[in-house]
N, C-alpha and C positions, 0 to 999 in steps of 0.2 A: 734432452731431458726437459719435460713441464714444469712449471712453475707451482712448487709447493710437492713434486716429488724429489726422492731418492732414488738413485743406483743404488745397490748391491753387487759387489762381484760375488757371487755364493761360492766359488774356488776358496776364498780368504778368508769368510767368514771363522774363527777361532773355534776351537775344539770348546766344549765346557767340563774344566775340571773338577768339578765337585758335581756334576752326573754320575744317576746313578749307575748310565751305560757304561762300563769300563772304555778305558780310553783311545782302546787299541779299536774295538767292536765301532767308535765312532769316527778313525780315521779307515777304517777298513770300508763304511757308509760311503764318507765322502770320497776315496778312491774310485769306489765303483759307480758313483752316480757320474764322476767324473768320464770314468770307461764308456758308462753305458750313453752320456749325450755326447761323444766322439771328442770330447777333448784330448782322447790318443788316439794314434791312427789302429787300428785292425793289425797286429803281428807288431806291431809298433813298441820302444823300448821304454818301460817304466823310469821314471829317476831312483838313483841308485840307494839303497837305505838310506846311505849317510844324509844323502840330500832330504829324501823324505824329513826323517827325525830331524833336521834342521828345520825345514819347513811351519812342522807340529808342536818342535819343542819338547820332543820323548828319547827316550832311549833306542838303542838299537832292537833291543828284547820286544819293545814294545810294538815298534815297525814290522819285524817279523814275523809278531803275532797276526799284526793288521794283514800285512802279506797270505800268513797259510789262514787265513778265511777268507781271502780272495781266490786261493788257490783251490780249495773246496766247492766253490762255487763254480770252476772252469770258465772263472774268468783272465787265469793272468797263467803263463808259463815259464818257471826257474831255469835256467837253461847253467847248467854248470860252467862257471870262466866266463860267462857272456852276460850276465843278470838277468833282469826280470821284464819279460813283454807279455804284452795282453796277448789272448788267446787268437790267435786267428778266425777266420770264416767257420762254422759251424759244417759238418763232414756228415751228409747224411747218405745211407745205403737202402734204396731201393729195395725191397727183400720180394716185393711181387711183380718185376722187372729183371730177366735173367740178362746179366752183367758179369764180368769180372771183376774183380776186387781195385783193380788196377785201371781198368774202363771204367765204372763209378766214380772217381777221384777226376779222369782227364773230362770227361762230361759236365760235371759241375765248375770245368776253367780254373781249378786250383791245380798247382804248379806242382805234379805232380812225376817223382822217381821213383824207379826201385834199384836195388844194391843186392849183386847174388854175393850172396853170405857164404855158400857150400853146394856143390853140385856132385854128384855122381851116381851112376849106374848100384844097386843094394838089393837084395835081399829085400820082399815087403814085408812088412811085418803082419803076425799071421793074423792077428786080426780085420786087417785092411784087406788084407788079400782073401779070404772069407767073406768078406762084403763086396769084393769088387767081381769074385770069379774065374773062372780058368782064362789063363793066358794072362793073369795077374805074379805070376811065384815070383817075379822078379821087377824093377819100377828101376826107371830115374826118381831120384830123390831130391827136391830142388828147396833151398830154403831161402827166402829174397825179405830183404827189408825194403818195407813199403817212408814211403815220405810222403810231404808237403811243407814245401818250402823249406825244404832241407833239412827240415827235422820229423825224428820217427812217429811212425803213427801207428804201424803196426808191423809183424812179422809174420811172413807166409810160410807153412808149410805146406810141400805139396808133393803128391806121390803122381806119375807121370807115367804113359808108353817107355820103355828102355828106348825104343827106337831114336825118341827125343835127344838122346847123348850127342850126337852130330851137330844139334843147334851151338851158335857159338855164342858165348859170351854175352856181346852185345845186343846180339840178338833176346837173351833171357831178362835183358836190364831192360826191354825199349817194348816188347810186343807183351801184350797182357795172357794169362793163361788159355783165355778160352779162343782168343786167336792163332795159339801156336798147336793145341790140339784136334784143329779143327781142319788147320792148313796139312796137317800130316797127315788125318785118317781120309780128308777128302767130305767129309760130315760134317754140318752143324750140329751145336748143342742142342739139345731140344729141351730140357728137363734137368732139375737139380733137386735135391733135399737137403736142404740145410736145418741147420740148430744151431739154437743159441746159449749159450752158457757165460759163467763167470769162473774166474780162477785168480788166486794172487801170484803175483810175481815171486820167480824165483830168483835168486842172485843174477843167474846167466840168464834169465830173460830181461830185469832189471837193467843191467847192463847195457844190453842192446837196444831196451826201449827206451834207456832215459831216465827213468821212474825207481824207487826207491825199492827195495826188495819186499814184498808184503803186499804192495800197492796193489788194489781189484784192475782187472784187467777183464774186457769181454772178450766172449770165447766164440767163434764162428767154425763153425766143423760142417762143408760142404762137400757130396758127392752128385756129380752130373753125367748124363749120360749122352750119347748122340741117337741122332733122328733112328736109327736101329735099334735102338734099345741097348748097344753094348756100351759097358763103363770109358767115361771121358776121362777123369781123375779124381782124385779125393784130396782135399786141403781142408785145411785146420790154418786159420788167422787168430792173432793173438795180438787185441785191440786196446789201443788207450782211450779211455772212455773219455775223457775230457771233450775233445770237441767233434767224436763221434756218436751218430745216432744210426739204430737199424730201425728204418720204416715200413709199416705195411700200411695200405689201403684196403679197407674191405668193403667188399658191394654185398647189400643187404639184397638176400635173392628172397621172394615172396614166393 
């Protein structure tokens, strides 16, 4: 320090109570600027309310306020019994780049699992099987929850060749979909149609994701085909949009 200035630690600087910012809105400010110049690590553990409102000098009610506008923001994640960490790494999907859902996540070097939730040989259902074609009336039905860093990020639904039943287990947790359709028909994918949508949470998808029942969730409903033209599979992911993004790039054709 020069002579004839001051430090500031801007961390300490005091909230101001008789602003007209409500109190909450202004330690919810300074958390995030805190987030945002790395004073917490990336997935890293918030201090726990109590400590917060010790900190600030507010109540609990008030902390928590601060909290769910950082929450809206997707910058902090509540993790039930475990408290409050900032959002990890930002989760983007290539949409003009064919990937799997599960190849996307290990490319970008995030610590990336899936967890098969339900598996079995079904009946497809008749709309699927109308979009997919003869030698469709029957699927593997696989349903896997996607992670990062051990927490959910999404849930895969996917309608599959029956043939697929033979795969085991760990094989369904470890190899991504368009690698294990691809190994069995002897084809690559060549071609996909996706869409994108929204939907809220139901209890049971609530549940599985994490996320409160209501919560917006994005909606990713993909069918791909191999170098032949015959159907590869159709899935349906069901995405927490917090620290996911679907990208496209577009080239302007003259």
């Amino acid at each position: 320090m020069t002579a004839g200035t001051v430090e500031i630690d801007c961390y300490e600087m005091p909230i101001i109570r008789d602003n007209a910012t409500a109190l909450y809105r202004q330690i919810a400010a300074r958390l995030e600027d805190e987030i945002r110049s790395g004073r917490f690590e990336p997935a890293g553990r918030l201090p726990s309310e109590a400590e917060i409102g010790t900190r600030f000098a507010v109540s609990r009610v008030t902390v928590r306020l601060a909290l769910d506008e950082l929450a809206r923001k997707g910058l902090i994640e509540r993790r039930k019994g475990k408290g409050t960490y900032v959002a990890g790494k930002e989760v983007r999907h290539e949409l003009d780049t064919l990937q799997s859902f599960h190849e996307s996540l290990i490319l970008q070097g995030l610590n990336a699992s899936m967890r098969v939730l339900s598996v079995g040989t079904t009946r497809t259902p008749e709309t699927i099987a109308a979009a997919l074609g003869r030698g469709w009336e029957t699927c593997l039905s696989l349903e896997r929850l996607h992670l990062v860093d051990n927490e959910p990020i999404a849930l895969g639904r996917s309608f599959l060749p029956p043939a697929l039943a033979k795969l085991s287990r760990d094989e369904m947790e470890s190899r991504p979909t368009y690698a294990i359709v691809s190994a069995f028909a002897g084809l690559d994918v060549e071609r996909a149609h996706v869409a994108i949508g929204a939907e809220t949470a139901d209890p049971q998808l609530g549940s599985i994701l994490k996320v409160p029942a209501g919560a917006a969730l994005l909606v990713m409903e993909r069918t791909s085909w191999f170098t032949d033209n015959t159907p590869a599979e159709r899935s349906t992911f069901y995405v927490r949009p917090e620290r996911y993004r679907f990208v496209m790039n577009n080239v302007l054709r003259h």
